[in-house]
C-alpha positions as CSV (number, residue, x, y, z in Angstrom):
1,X,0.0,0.0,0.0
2,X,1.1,3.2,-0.7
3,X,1.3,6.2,1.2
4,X,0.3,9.9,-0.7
5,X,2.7,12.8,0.6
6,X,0.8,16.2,0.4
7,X,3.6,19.2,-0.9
8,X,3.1,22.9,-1.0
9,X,4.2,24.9,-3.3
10,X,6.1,27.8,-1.4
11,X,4.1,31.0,-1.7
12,X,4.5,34.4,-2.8
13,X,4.0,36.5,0.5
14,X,4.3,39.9,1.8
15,X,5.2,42.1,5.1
16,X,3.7,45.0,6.4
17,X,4.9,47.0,9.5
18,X,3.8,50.1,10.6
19,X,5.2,51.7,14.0
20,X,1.7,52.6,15.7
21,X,-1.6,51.1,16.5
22,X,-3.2,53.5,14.9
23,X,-1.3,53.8,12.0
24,X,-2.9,52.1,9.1
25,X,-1.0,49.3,6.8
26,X,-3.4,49.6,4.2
27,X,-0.9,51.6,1.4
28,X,1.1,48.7,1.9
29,X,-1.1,45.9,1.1
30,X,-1.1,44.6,-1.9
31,X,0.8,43.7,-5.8
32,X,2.2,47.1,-7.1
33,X,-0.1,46.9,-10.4
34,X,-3.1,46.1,-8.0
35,X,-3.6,43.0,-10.2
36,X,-2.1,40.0,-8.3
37,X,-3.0,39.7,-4.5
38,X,-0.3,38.0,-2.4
39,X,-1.1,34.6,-1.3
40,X,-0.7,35.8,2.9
41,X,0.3,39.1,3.9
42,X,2.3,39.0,7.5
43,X,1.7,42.1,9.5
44,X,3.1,43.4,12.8
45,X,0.9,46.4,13.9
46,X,2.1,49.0,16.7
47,X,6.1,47.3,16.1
48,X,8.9,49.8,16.1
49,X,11.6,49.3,13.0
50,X,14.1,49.6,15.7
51,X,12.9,45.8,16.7
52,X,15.1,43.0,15.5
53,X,12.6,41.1,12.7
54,X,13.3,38.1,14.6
55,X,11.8,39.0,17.8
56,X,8.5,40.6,15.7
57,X,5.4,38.7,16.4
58,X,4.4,38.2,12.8
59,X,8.1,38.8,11.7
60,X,9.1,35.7,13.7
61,X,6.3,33.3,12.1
62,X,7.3,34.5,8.7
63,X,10.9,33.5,9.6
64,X,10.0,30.1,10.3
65,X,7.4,29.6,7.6
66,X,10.7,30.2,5.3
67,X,12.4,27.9,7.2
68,X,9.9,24.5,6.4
69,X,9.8,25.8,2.7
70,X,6.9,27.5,2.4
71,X,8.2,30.5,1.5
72,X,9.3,31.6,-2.1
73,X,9.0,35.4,-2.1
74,X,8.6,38.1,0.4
75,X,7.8,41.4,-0.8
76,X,7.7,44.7,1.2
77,X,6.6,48.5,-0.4
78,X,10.1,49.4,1.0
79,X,13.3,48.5,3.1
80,X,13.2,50.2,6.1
81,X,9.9,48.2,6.9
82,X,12.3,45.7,7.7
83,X,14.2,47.6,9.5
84,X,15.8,50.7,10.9
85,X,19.1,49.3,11.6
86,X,22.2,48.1,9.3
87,X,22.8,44.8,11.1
88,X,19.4,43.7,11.8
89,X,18.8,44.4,7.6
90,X,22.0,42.5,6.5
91,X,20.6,39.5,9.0
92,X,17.3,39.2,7.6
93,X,18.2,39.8,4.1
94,X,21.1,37.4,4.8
95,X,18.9,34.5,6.7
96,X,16.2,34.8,3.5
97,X,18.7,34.3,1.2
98,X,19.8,31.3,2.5
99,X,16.6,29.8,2.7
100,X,16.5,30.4,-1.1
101,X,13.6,32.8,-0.3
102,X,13.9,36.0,-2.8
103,X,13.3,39.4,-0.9
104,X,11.7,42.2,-3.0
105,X,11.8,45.8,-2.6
106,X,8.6,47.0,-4.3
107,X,9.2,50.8,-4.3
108,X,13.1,50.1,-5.8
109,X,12.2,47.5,-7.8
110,X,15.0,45.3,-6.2
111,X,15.2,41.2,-5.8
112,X,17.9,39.5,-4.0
113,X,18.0,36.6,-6.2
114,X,17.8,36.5,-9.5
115,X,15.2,34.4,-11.9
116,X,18.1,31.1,-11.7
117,X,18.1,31.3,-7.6
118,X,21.6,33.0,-7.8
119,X,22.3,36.0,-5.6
120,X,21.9,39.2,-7.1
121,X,25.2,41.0,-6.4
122,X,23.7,44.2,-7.8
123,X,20.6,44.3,-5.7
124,X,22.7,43.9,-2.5
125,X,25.2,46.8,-3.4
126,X,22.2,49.2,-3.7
127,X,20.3,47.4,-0.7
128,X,23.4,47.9,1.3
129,X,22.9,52.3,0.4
130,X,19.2,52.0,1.2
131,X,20.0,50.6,4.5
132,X,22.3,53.4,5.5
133,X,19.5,55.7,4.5
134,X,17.1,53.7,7.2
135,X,19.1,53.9,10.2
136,X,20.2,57.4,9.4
137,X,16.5,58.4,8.8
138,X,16.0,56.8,12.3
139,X,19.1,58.5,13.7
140,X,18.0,62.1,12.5
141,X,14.6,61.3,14.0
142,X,15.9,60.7,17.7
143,X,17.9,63.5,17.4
144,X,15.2,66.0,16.2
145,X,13.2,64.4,19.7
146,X,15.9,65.4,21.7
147,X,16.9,68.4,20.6
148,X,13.2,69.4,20.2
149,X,13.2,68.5,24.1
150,X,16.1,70.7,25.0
151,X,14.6,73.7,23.6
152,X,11.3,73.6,24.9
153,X,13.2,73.2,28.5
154,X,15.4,75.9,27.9
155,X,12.4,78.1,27.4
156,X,10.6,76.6,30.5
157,X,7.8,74.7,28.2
158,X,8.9,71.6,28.9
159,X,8.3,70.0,32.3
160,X,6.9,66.5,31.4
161,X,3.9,65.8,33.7
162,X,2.7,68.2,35.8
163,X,3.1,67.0,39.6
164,X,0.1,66.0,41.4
165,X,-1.9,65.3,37.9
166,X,-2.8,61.0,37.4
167,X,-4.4,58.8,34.9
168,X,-7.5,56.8,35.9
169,X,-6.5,53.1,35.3
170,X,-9.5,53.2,32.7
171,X,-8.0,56.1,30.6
172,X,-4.7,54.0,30.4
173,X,-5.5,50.9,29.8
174,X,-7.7,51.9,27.0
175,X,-4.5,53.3,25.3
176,X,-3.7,51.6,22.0
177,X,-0.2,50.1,23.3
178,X,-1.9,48.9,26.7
179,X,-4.4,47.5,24.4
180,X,-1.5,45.6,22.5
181,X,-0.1,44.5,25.8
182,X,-2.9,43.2,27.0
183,X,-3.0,40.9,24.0
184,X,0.5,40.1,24.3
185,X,-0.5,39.3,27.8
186,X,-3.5,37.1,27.5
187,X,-0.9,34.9,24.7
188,X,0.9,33.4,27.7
189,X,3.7,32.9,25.6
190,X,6.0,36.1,26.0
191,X,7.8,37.0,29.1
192,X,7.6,40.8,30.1
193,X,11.1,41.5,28.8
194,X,9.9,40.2,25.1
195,X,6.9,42.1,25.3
196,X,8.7,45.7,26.6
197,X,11.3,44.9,23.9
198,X,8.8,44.3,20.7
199,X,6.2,47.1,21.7
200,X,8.6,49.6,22.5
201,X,7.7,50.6,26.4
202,X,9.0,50.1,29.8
203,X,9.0,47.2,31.6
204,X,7.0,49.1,34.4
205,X,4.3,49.8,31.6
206,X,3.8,46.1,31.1
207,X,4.1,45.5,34.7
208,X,1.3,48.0,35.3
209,X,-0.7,47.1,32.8
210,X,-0.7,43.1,34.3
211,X,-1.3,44.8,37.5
212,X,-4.4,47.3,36.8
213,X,-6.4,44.3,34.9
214,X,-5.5,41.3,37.3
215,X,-6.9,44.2,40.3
């Protein structure tokens, strides 16, 4: 007797990030001509750029869907949605390419691997430029924050909040990212650390948000 073996045929797939909860993905959804919808579309909602892809909630099940070959393509509108740093680009790039899984950059019109499954040595030189551009976007950012900070203090406009002032436990933990931890929570499968790390808050925020629900 025989036995039948079921095989997939690795699918063509995309990411979408965006850094808030209230931020919508939507402009990043779907084929660039509008004609061919991706076969799944991974998205991490409310995920800072800054957060190695690896440790992403969706990021991390795309990762391992590449690695049991289900995975041909991965296409994203543009490179920094996987990522705001150097490193952590190189290392996904890198980790998809040796899967044999072809990234696209939609926006550049960039593969990694060409039509034979070869690397594209071209692609990676101007990836390599676009990921500079990433972190140093991110770079300028933080430093526009903090000098944005130092001036509002130096004028006496700045003073955080005001002393004496709180926020009812309803107010915060109807906020979008208590929201998010409270799902994170309710999963059972991520320890604070993970959870502070991927959303982007304190540890005390998590803490506090465990805390005013389990009250």
């Amino acid at each position: 007797m025989t036995q039948e073996t079921t095989t997939h045929t690795p699918l063509v797939v995309q990411y979408v990030r965006c850094s808030t909860l209230n931020q919508n993905t939507a402009r990043q959804k779907g084929s660039p001509d509008g004609l061919k919808p991706f076969q799944k579309v991974y998205e991490d909602k409310g995920v800072s750029g800054s957060v190695p892809f690896v440790d992403r909630p969706s990021g991390r099940v795309l990762i391992n869907d590449a690695r049991k070959g289900l995975i041909r393509e991965v296409h994203v509108v543009s490179v920094d949605r996987l990522g705001r740093s150097i490193q952590d680009i190189h290392s996904t790039i890198g980790l998809l390419t040796e899967l044999k899984v072809c990234v696209v950059i939609e926006k550049e019109g960039i593969r990694t691997l060409n039509n034979d499954g070869t690397r594209n040595h071209t692609g990676d030189m101007v990836l390599s430029v676009m990921a500079c551009v990433a972190q140093m976007e991110k770079d300028i950012i933080a430093d526009r924050v903090k000098q944005g900070i130092a001036v509002a203090r130096a004028l006496g406009k700045y003073s955080g909040r005001k002393k004496g002032t709180s926020e009812t436990a309803y107010k915060f933990l109807n906020k979008p990212k208590s929201k998010k931890i409270a799902e994170m929570l309710d999963e059972g499968m991520y320890p604070i650390s993970h959870i502070s790390k991927v959303l982007g808050v304190s540890k005390m925020s998590v803490y506090k948000v465990k805390k005013l629900r389990s009250a």
